[in-house]
C-alpha positions in Angstrom: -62.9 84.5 -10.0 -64.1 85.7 -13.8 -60.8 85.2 -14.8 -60.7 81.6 -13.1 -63.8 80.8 -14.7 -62.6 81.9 -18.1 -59.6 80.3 -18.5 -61.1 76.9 -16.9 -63.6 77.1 -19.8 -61.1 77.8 -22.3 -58.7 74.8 -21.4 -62.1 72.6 -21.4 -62.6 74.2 -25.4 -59.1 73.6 -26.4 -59.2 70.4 -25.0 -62.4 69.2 -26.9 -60.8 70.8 -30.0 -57.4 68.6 -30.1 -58.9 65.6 -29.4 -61.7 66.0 -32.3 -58.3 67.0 -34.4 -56.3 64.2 -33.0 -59.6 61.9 -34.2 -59.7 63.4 -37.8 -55.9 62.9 -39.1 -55.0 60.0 -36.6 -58.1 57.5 -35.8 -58.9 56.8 -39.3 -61.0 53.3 -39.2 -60.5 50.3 -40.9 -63.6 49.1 -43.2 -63.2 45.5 -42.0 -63.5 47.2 -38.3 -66.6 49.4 -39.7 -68.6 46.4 -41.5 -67.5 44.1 -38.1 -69.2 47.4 -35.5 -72.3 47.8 -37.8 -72.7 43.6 -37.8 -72.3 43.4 -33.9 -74.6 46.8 -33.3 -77.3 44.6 -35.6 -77.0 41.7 -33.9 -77.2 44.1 -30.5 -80.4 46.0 -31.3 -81.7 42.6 -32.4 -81.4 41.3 -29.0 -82.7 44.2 -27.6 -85.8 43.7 -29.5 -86.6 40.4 -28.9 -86.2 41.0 -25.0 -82.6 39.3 -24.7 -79.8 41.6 -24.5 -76.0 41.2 -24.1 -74.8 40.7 -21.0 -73.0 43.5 -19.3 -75.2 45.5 -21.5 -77.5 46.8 -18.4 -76.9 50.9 -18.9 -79.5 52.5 -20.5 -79.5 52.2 -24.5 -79.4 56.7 -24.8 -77.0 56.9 -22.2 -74.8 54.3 -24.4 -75.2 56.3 -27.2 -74.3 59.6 -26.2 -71.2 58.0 -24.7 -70.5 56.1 -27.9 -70.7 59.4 -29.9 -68.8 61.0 -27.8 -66.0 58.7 -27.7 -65.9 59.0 -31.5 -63.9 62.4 -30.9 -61.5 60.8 -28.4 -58.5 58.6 -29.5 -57.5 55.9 -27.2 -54.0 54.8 -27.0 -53.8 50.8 -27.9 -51.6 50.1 -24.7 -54.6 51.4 -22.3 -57.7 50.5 -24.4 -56.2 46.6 -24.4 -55.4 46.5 -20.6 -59.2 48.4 -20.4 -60.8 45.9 -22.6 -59.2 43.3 -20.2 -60.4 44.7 -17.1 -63.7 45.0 -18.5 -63.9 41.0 -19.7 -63.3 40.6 -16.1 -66.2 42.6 -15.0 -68.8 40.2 -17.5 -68.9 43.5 -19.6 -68.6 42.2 -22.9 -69.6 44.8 -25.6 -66.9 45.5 -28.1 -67.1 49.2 -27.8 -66.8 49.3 -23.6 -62.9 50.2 -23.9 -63.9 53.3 -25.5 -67.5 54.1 -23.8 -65.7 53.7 -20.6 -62.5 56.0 -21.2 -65.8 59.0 -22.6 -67.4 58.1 -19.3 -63.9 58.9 -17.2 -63.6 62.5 -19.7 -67.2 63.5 -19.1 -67.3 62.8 -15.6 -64.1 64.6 -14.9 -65.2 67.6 -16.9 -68.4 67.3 -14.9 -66.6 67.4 -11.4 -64.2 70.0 -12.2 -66.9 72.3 -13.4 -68.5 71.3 -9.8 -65.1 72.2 -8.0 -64.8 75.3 -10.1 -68.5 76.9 -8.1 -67.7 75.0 -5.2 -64.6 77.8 -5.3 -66.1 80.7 -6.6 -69.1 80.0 -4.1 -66.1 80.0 -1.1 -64.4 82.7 -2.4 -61.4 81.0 -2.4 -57.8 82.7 -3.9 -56.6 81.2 -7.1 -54.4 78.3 -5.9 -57.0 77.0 -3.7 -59.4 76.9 -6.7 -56.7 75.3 -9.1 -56.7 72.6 -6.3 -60.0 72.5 -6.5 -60.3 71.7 -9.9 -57.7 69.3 -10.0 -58.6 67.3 -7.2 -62.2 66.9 -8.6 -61.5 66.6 -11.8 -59.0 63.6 -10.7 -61.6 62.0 -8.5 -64.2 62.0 -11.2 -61.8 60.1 -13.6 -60.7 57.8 -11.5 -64.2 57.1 -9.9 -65.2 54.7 -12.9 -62.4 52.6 -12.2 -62.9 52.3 -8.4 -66.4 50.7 -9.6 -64.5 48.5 -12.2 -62.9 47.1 -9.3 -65.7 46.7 -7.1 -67.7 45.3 -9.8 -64.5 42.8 -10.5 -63.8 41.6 -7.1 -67.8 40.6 -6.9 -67.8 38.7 -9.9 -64.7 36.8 -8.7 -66.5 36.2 -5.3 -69.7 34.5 -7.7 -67.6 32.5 -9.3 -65.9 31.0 -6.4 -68.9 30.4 -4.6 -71.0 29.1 -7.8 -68.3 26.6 -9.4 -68.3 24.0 -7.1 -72.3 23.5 -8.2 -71.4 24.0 -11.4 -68.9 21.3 -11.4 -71.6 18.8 -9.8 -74.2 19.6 -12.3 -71.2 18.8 -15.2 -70.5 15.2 -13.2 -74.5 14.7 -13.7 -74.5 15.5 -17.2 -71.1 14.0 -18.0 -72.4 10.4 -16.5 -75.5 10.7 -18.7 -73.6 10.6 -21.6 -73.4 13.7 -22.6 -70.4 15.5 -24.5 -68.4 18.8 -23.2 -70.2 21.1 -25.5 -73.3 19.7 -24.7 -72.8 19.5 -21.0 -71.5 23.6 -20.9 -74.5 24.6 -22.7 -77.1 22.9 -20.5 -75.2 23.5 -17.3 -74.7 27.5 -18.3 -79.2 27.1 -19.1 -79.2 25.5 -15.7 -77.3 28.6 -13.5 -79.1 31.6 -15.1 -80.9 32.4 -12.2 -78.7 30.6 -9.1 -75.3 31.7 -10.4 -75.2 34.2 -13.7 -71.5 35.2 -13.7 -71.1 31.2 -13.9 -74.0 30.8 -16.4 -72.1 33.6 -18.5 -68.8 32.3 -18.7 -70.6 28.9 -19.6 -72.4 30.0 -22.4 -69.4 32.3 -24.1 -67.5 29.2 -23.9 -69.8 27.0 -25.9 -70.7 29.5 -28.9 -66.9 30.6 -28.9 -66.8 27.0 -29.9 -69.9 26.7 -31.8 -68.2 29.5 -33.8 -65.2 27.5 -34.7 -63.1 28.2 -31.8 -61.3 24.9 -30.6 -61.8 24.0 -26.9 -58.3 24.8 -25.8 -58.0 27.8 -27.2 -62.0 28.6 -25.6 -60.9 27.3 -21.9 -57.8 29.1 -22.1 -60.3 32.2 -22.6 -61.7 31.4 -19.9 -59.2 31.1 -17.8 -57.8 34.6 -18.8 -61.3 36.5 -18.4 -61.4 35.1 -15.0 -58.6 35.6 -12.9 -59.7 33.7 -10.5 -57.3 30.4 -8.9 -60.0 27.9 -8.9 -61.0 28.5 -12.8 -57.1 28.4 -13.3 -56.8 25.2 -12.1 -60.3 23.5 -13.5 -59.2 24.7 -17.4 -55.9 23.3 -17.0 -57.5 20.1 -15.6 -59.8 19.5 -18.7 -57.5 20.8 -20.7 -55.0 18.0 -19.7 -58.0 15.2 -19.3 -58.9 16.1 -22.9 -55.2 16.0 -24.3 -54.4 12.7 -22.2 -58.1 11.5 -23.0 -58.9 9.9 -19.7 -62.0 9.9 -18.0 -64.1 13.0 -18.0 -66.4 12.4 -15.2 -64.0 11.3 -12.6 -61.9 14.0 -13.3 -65.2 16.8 -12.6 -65.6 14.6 -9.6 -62.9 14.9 -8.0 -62.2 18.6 -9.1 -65.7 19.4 -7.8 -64.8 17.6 -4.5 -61.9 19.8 -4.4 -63.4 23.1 -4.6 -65.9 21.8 -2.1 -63.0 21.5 0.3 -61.7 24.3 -0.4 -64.7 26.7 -0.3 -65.7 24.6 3.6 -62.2 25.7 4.6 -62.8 29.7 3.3 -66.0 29.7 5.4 -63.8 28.3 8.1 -61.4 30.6 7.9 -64.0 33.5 7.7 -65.8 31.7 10.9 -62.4 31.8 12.8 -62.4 35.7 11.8 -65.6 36.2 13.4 -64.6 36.8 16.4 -61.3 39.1 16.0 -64.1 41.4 13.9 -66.6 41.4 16.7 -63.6 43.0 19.2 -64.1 46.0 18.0 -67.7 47.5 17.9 -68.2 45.1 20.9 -65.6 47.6 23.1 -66.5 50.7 21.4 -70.3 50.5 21.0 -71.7 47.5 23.6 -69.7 47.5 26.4 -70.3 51.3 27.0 -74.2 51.3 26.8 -74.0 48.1 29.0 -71.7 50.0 31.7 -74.4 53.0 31.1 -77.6 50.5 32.0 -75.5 48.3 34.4 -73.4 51.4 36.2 -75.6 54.1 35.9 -78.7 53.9 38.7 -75.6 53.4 41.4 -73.4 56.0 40.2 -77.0 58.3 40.7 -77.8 57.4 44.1 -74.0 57.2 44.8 -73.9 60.8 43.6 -77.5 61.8 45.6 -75.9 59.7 48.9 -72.9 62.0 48.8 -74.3 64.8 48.4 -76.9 64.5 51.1 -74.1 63.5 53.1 -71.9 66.8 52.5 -75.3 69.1 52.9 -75.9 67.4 56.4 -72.7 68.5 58.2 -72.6 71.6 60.5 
């Protein structure tokens, strides 16, 4: 097991040595990217101070850190960092360092589970292919763990959205038929949904200051559209897209949007009402029905037992 021990740590040192190598001669940064980090790390701790953080940005500020330094030593491949950045739009996380912070997170916590595996071996004295499995398998299961969250944390940001756009899209009609504009109407709709819907008060908000910031609408709702995979956002940025290129009424085109996700969000609840009862087959024949047979069944199976055997005691 010593010699298990030593040559997992010395894989673990070789490993931390090519990829600070592979960081010196191949990760060399652009200054444009350097002044753009520093500027968004300002505006960052700035927030931070005045009580109003990033969204997404909920992890502890040292735990970010050390993760941040740490993927300093790591080089991420393009392909894998873009499809990660993706993933992580999807999941409201919006920091421009989370492609790399989360590929450090997958390294340490492998490195952290494989250690675990490599006592949970030496502790079972087990030979040296069990303990190679072992490591392998908890090294694997501490990578990949980070992105079974990801998901998780994607599918429920999906499932806000669905359920909070169809108030969304009433509150737009409202502010629409006031006479307010699009910009105007995103902005105090996103204000309105903090607290009732945020995932919808998010994607709100990043609309209107991509376009404060010189972004043009398309090109901000097709943003949209790509950070939220979702079929009813698909369908309501390619409506205002269409209403604003055609330049037909705004407001009946929310309403009748807005009374389309209404219909369509009666007829998942529905459908999930209809499932009720398939779902309820099974604990109520594995769990109910047998306690019921217990308190229904069980006083006459007692004195049907007692009766018998009084019976059997009494014959000559």
């Amino acid at each position: 097991m010593n010699i298990i021990f030593a040559v997992a740590l010395g894989v673990f040192g070789v490993t931390l040595c090519i990829g600070y190598l592979l960081n010196l001669f191949f990760a060399r940064k652009n200054p444009a990217v350097q002044r753009l980090h520093k500027f968004v790390t300002e505006d960052h701790e700035k927030r931070q101070k005045q009580g109003n953080p990033i969204p997404g940005g909920r992890i502890r500020p040292t735990l970010v850190k050390v993760l941040q330094s740490m993927s300093e030593l790591m080089p991420v491949r393009e392909q894998y960092a873009s499809g990660l950045r993706l993933s992580l739009l999807q999941a409201g996380i919006l920091r421009n360092d989370a492609a790399k912070t989360f590929a450090s997170t997958q390294v340490v916590l492998a490195g952290i589970l494989s250690v675990l595996g490599l006592f949970m071996a030496f502790s079972m004295n087990r030979g040296l292919f069990a303990s190679l499995m072992f490591i392998c398998g908890f090294a694997l299961f501490g990578y990949y763990l980070p992105m079974i969250w990801l998901r998780g944390r994607i599918g429920s940001r999906k499932k806000q959205i669905i359920c909070g756009l169809p108030d969304a899209l009433d509150l737009m009609v409202v502010c629409v038929e006031a006479g307010l504009g699009l910009n105007a109407t995103l902005l105090r709709v996103g204000q309105e949904l903090s607290r009732h819907c945020p995932a919808v008060s998010e994607e709100l908000l990043l609309v209107n200051r991509e376009m404060r910031t010189g972004i043009s609408r398309h090109d901000a709702l097709r943003h949209l559209s790509q950070r939220n995979p979702v079929d009813d956002v698909q369908s309501f940025v390619a409506v205002l897209i269409q209403t604003d290129k055609l330049g037909s009424s705004m407001s009946r085109t929310l309403r009748t949007q807005s009374d389309s996700l209404r219909t369509k969000r009666r007829q998942r609840a529905e459908e999930s009402a209809a499932k009720t009862s398939i779902k309820l087959l099974f604990p109520l024949v594995f769990f109910i029905l047998p306690s019921l047979f217990v308190v229904l069944l069980g006083s006459g199976i007692i004195q049907a037992i007692k009766a018998f055997s009084g019976a059997g005691t009494s014959l000559p």
